[in-house]
PDB file of N, CA, C and O in Angstrom:
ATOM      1  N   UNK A   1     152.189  99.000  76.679  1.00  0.00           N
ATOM      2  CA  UNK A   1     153.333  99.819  77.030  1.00  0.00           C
ATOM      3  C   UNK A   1     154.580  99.344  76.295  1.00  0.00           C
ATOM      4  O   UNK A   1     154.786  98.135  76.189  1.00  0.00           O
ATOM      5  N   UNK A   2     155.691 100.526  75.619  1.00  0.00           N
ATOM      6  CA  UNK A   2     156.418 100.351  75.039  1.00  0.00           C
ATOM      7  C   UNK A   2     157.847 101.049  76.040  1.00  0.00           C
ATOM      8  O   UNK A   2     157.866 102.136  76.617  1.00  0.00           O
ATOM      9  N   UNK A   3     158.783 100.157  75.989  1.00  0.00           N
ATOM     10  CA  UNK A   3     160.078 100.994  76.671  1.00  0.00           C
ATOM     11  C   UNK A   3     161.229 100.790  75.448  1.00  0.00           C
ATOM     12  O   UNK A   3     161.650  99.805  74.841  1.00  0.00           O
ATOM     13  N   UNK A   4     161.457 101.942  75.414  1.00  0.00           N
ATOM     14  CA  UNK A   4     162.902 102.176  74.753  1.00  0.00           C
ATOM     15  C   UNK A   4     164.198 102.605  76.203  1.00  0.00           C
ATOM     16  O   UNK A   4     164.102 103.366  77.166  1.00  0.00           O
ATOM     17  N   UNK A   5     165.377 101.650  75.701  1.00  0.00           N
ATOM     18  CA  UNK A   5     166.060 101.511  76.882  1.00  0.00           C
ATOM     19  C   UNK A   5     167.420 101.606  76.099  1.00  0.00           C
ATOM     20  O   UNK A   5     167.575 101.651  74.879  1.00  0.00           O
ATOM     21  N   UNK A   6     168.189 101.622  76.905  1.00  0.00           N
ATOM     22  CA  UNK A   6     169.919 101.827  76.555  1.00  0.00           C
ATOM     23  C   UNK A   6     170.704 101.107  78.063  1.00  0.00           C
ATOM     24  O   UNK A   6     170.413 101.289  79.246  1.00  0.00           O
ATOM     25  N   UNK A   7     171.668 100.340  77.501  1.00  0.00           N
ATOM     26  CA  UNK A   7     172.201  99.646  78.114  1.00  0.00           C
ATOM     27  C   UNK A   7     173.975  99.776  77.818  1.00  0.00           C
ATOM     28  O   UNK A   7     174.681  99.609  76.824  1.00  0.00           O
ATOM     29  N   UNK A   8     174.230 100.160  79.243  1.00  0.00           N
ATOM     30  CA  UNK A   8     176.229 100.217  78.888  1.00  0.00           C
ATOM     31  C   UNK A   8     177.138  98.878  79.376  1.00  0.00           C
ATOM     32  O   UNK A   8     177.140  98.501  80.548  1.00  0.00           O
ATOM     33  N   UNK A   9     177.883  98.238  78.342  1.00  0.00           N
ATOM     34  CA  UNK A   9     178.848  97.377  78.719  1.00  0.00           C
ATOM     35  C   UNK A   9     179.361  97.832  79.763  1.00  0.00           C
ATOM     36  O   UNK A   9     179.521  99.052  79.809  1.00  0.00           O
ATOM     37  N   UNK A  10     179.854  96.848  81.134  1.00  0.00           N
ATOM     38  CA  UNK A  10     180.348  97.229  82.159  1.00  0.00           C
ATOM     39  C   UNK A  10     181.980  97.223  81.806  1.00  0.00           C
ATOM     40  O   UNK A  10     182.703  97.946  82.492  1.00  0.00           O
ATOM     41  N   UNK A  11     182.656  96.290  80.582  1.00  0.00           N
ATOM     42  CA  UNK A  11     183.797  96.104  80.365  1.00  0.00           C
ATOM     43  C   UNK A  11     184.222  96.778  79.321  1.00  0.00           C
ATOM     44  O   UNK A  11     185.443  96.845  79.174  1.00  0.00           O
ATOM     45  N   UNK A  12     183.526  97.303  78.542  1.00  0.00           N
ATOM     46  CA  UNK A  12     183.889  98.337  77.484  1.00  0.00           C
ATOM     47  C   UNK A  12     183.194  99.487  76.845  1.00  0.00           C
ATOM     48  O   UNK A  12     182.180  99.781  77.477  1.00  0.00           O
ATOM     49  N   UNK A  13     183.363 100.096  75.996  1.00  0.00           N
ATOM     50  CA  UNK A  13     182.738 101.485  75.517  1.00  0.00           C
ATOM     51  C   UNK A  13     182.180 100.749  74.345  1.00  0.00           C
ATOM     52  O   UNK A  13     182.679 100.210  73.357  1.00  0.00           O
ATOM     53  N   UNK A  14     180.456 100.987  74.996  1.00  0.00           N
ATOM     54  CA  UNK A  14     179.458 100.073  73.962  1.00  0.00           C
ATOM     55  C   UNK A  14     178.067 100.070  74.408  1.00  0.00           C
ATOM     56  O   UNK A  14     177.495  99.146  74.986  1.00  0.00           O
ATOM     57  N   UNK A  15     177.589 101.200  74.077  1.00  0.00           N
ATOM     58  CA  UNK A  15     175.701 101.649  74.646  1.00  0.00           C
ATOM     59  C   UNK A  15     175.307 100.709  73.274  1.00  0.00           C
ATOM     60  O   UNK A  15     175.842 100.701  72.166  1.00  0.00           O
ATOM     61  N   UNK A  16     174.180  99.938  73.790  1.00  0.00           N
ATOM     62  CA  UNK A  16     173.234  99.336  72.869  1.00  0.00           C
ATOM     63  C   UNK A  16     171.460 100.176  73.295  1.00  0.00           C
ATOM     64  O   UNK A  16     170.905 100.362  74.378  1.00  0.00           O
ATOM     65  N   UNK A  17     171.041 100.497  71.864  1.00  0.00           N
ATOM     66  CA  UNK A  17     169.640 100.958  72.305  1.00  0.00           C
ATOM     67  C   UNK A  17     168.650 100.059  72.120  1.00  0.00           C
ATOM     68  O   UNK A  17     169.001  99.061  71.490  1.00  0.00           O
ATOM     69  N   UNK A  18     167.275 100.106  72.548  1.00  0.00           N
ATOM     70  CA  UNK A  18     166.237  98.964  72.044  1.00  0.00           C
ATOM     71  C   UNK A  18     165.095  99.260  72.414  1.00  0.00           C
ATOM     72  O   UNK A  18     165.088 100.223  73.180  1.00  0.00           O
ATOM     73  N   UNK A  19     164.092  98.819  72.184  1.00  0.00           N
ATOM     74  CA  UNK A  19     162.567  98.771  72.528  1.00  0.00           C
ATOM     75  C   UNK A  19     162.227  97.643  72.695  1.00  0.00           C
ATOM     76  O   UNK A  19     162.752  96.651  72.190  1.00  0.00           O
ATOM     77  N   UNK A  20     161.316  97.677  73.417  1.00  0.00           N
ATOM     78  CA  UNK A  20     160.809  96.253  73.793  1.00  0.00           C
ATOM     79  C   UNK A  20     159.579  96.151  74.805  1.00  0.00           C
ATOM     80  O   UNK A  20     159.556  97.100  75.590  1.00  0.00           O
ATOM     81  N   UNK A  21     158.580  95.248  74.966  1.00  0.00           N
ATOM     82  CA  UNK A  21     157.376  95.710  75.535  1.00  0.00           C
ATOM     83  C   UNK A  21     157.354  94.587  76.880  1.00  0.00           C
ATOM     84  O   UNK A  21     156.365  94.393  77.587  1.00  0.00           O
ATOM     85  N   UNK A  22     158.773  93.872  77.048  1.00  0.00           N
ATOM     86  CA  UNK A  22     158.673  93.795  78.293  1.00  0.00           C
ATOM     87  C   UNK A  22     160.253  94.137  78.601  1.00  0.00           C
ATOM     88  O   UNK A  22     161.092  93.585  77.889  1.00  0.00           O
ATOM     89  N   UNK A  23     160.668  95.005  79.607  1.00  0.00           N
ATOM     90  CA  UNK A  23     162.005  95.436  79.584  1.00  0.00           C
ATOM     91  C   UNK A  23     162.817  94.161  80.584  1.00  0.00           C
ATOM     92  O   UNK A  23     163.847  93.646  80.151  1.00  0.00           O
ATOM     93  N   UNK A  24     162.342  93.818  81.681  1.00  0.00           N
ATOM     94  CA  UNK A  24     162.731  92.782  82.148  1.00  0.00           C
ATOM     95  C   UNK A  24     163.877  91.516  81.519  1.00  0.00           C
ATOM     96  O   UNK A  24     165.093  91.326  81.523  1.00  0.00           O
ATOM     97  N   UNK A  25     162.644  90.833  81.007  1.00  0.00           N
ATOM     98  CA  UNK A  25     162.939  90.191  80.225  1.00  0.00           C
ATOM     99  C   UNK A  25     164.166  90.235  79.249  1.00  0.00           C
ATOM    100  O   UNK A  25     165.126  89.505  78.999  1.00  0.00           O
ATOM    101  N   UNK A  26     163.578  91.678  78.733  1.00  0.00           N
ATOM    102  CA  UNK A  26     165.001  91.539  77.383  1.00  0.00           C
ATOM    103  C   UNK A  26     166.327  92.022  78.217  1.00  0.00           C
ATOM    104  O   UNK A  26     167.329  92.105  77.507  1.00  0.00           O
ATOM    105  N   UNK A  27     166.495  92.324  79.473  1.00  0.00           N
ATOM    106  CA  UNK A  27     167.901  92.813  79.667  1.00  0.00           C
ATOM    107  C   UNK A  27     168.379  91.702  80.522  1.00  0.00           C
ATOM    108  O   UNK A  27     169.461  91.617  81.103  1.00  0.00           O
ATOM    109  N   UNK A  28     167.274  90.766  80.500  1.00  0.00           N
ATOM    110  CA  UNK A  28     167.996  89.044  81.073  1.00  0.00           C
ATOM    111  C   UNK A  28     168.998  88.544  79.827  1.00  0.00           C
ATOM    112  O   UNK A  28     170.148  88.202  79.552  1.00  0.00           O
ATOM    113  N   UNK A  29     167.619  88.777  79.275  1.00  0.00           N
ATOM    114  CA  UNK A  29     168.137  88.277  77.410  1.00  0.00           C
ATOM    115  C   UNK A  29     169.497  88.673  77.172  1.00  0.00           C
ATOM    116  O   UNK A  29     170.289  87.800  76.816  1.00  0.00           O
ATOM    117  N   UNK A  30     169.824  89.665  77.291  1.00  0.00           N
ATOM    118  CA  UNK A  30     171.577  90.363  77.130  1.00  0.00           C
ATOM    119  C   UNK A  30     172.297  90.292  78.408  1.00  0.00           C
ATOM    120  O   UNK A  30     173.448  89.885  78.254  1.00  0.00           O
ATOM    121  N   UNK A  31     172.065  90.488  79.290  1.00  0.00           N
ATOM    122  CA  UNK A  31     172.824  89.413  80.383  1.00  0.00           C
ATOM    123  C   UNK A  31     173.502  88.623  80.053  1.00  0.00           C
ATOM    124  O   UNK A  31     174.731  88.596  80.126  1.00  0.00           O
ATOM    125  N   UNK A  32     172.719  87.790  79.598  1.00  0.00           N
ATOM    126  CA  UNK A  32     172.973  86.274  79.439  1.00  0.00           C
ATOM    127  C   UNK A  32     173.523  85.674  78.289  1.00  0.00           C
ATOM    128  O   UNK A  32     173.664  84.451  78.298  1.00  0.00           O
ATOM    129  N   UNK A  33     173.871  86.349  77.267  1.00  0.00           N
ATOM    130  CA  UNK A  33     174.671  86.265  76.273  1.00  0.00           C
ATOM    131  C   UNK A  33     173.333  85.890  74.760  1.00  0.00           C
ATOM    132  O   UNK A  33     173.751  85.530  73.660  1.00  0.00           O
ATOM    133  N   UNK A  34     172.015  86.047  75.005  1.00  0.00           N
ATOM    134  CA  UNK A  34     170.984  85.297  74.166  1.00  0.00           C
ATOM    135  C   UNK A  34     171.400  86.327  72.990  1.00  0.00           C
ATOM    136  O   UNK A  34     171.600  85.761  71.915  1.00  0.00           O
ATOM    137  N   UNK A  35     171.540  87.496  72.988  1.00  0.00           N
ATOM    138  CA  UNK A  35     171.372  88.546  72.177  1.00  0.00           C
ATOM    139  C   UNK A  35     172.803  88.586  71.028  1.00  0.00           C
ATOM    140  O   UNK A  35     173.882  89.072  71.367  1.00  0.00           O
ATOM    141  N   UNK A  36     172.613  88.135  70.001  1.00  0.00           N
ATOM    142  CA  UNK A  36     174.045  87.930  68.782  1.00  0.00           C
ATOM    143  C   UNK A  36     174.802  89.075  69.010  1.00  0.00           C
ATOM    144  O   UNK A  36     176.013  89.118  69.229  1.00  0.00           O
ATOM    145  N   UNK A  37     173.837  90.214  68.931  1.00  0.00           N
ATOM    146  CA  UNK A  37     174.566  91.541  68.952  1.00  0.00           C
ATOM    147  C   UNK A  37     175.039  92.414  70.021  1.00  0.00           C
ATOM    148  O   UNK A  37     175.548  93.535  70.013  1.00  0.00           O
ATOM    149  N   UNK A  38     174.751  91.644  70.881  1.00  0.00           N
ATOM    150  CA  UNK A  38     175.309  92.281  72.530  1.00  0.00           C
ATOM    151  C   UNK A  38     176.078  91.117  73.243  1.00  0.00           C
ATOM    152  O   UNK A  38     176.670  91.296  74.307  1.00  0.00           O
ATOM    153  N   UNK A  39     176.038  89.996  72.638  1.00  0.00           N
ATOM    154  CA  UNK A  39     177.085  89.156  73.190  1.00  0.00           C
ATOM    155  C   UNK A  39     178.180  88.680  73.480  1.00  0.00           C
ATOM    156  O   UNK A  39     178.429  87.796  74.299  1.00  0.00           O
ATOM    157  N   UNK A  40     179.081  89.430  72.613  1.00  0.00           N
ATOM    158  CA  UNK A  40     180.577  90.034  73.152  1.00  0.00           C
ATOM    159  C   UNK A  40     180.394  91.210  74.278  1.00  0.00           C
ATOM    160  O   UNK A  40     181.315  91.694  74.937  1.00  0.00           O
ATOM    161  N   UNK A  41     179.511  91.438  74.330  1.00  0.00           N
ATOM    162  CA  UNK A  41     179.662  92.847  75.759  1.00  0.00           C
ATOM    163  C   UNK A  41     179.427  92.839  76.900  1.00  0.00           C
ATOM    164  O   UNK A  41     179.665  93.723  77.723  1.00  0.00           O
ATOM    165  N   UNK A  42     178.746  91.444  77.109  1.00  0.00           N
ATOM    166  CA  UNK A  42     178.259  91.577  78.565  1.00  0.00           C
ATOM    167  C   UNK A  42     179.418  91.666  78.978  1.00  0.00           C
ATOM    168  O   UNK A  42     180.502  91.749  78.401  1.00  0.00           O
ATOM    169  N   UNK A  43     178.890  91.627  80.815  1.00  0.00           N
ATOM    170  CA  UNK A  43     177.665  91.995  81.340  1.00  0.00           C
ATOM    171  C   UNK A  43     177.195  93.234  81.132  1.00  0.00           C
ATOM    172  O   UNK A  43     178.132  94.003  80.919  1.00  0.00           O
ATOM    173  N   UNK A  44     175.975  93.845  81.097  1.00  0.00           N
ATOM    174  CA  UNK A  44     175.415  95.368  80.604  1.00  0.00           C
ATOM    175  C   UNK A  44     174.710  95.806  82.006  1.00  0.00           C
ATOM    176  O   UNK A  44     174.269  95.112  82.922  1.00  0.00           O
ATOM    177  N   UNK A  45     174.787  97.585  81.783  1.00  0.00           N
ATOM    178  CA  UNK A  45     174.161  98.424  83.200  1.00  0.00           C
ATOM    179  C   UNK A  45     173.056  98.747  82.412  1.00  0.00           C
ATOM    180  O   UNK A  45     173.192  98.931  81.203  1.00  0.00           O
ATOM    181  N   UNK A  46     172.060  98.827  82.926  1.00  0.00           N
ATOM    182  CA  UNK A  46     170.427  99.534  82.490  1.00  0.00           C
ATOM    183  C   UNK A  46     171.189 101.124  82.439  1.00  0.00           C
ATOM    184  O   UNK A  46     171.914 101.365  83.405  1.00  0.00           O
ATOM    185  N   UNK A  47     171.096 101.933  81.647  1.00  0.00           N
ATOM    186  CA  UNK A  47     171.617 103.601  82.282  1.00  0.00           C
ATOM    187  C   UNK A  47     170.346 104.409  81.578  1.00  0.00           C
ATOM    188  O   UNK A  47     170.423 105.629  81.721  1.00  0.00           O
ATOM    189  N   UNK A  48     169.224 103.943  80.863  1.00  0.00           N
ATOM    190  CA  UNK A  48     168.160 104.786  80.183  1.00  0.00           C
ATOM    191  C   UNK A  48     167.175 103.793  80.053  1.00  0.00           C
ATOM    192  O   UNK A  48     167.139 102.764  79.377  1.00  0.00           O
ATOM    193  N   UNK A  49     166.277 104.378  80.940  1.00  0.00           N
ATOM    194  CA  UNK A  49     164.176 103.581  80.324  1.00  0.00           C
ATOM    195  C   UNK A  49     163.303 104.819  80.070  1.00  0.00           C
ATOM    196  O   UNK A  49     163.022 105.654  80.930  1.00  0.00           O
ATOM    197  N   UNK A  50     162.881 104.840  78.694  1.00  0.00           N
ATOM    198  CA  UNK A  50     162.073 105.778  79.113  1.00  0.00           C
ATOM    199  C   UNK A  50     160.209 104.981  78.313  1.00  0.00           C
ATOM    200  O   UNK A  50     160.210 104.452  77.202  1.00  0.00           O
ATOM    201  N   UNK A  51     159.025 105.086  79.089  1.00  0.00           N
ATOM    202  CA  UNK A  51     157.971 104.464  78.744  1.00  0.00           C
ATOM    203  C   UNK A  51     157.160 105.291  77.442  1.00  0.00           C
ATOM    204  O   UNK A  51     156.753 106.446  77.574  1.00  0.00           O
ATOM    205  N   UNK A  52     157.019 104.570  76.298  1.00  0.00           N
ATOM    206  CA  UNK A  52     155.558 104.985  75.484  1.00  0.00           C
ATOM    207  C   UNK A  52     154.050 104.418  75.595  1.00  0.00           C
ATOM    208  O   UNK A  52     153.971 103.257  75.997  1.00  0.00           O
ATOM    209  N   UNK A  53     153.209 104.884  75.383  1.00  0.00           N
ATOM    210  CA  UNK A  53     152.319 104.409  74.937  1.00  0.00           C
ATOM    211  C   UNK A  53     152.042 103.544  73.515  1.00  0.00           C
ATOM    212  O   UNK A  53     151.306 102.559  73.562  1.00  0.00           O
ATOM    213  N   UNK A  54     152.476 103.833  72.640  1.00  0.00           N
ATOM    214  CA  UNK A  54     152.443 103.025  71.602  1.00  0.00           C
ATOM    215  C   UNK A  54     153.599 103.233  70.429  1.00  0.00           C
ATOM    216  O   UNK A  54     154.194 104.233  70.027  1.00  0.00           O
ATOM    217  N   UNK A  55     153.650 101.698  70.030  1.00  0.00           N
ATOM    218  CA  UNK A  55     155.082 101.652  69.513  1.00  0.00           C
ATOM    219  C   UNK A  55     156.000 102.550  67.910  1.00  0.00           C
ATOM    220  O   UNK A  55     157.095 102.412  67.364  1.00  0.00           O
ATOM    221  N   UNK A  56     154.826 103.404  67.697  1.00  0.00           N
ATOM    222  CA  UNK A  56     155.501 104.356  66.786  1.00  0.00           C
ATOM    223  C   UNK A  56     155.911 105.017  67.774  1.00  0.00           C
ATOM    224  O   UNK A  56     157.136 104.955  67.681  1.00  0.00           O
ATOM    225  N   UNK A  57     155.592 105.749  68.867  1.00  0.00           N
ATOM    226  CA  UNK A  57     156.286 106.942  69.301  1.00  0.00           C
ATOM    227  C   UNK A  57     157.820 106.142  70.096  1.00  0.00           C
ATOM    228  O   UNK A  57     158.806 106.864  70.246  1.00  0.00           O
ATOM    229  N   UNK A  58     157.870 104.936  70.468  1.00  0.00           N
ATOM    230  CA  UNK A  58     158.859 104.692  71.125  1.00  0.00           C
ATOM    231  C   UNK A  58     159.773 104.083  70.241  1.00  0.00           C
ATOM    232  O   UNK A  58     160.925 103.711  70.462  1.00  0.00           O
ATOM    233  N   UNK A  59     158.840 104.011  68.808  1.00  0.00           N
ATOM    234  CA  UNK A  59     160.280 103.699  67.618  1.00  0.00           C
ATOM    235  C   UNK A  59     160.840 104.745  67.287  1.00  0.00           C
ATOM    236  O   UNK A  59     161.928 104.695  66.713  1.00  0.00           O
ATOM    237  N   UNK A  60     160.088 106.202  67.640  1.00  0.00           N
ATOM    238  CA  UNK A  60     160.845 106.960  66.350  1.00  0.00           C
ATOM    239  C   UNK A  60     161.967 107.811  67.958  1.00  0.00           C
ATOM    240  O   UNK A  60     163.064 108.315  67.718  1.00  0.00           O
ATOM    241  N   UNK A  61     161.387 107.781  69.400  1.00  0.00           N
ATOM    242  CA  UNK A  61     162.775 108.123  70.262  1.00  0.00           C
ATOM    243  C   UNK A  61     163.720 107.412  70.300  1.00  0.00           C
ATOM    244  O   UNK A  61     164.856 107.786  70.596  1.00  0.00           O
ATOM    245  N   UNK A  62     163.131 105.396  69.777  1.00  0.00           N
ATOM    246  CA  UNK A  62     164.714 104.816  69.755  1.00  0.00           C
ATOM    247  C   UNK A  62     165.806 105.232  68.791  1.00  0.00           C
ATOM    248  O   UNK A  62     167.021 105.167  68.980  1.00  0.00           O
ATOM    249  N   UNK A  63     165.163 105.669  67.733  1.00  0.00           N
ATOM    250  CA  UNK A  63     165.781 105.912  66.851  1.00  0.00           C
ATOM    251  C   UNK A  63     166.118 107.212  66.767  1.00  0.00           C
ATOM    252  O   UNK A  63     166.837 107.294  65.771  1.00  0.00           O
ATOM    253  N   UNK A  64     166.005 108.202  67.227  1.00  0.00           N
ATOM    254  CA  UNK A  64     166.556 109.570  67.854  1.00  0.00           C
ATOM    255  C   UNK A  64     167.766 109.293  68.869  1.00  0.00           C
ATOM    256  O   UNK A  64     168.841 109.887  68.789  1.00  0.00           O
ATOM    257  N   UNK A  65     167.493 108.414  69.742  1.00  0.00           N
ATOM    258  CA  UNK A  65     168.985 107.839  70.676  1.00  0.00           C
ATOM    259  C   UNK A  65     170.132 106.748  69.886  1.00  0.00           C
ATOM    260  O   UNK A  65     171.125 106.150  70.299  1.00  0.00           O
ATOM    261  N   UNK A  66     169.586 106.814  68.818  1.00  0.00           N
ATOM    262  CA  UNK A  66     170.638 105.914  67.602  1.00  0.00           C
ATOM    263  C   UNK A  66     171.783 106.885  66.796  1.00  0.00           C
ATOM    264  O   UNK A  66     172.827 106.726  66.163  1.00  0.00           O
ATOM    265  N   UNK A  67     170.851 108.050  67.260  1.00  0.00           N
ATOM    266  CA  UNK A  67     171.600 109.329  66.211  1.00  0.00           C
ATOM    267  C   UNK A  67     172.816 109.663  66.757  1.00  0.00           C
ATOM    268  O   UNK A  67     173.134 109.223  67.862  1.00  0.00           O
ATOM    269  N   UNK A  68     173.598 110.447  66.069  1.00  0.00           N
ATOM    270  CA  UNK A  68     174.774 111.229  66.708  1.00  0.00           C
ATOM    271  C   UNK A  68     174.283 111.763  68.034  1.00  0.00           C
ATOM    272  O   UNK A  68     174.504 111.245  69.129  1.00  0.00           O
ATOM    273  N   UNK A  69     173.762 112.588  67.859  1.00  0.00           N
ATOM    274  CA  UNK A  69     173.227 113.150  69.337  1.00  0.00           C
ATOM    275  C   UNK A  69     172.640 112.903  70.104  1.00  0.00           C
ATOM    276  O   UNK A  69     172.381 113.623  71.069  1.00  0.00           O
ATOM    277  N   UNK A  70     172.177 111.584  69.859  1.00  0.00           N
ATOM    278  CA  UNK A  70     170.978 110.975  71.279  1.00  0.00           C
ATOM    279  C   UNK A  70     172.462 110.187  71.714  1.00  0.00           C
ATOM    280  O   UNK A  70     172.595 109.931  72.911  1.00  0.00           O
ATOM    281  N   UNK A  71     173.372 109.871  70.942  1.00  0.00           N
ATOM    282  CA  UNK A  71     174.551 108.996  71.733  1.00  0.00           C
ATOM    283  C   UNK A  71     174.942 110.008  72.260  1.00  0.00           C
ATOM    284  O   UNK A  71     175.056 109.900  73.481  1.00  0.00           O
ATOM    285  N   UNK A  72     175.267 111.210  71.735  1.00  0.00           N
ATOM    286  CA  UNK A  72     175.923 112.384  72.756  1.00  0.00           C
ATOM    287  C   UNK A  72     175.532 112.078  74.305  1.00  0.00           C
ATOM    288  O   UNK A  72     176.361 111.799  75.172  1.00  0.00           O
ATOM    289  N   UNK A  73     173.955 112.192  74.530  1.00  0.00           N
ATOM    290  CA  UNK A  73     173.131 111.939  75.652  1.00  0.00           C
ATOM    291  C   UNK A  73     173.460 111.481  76.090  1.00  0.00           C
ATOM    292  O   UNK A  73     173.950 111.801  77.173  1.00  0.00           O
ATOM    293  N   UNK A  74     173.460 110.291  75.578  1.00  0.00           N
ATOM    294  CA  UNK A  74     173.626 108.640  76.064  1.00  0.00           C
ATOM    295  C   UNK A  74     175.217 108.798  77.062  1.00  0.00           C
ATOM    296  O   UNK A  74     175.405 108.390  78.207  1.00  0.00           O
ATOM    297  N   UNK A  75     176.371 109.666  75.976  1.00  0.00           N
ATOM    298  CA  UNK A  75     177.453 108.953  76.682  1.00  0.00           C
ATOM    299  C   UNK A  75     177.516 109.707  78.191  1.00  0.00           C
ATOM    300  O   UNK A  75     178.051 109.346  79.239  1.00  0.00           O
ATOM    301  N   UNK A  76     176.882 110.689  77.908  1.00  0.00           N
ATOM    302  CA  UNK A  76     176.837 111.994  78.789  1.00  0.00           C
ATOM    303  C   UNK A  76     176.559 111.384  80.590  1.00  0.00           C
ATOM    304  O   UNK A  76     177.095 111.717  81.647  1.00  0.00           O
ATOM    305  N   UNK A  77     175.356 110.263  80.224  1.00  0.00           N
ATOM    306  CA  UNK A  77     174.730 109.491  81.439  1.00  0.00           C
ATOM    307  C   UNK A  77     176.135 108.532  82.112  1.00  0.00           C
ATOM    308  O   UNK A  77     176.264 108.390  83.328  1.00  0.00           O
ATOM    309  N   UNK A  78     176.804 108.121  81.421  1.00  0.00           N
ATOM    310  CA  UNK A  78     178.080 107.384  82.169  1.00  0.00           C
ATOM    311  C   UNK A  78     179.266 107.816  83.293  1.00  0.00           C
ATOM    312  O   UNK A  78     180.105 106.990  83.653  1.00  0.00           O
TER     313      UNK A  78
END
């Protein structure tokens, strides 16, 4: 199982997207400052999981929520 997820800074305007095959885990990981590229933003809200079966299909929706318009989505959920 593959999850592509989106996560909103609670202190500023800043959705990060990702995949990852254990979701848990990685949103400790950015919590907690482990992540270079999300580590000015914590703390982060979970606001999008959605599950694949295998990791082409949940690369090519992360990368559809990377686009102009999957952020449209994205900001839409806040």
């Amino acid at each position: 199982m593959f999850f592509v997820y989106a996560i909103s800074s609670s202190i500023r305007k800043y959705i990060y997207v990702g995949l990852t095959s254990n979701l848990d885990e990685r949103i400790h990981r950015h919590n907690s400052g482990y992540e270079k590229t999300t580590k000015p933003y914590t703390p982060f809200d979970l606001i999008y999981v959605k599950q694949f079966e295998t990791r082409i299909e949940a690369r090519q929706h992360e990368k559809y929520l990377k686009s102009t318009s999957g952020k449209r989505i994205l900001y839409s959920l806040l």
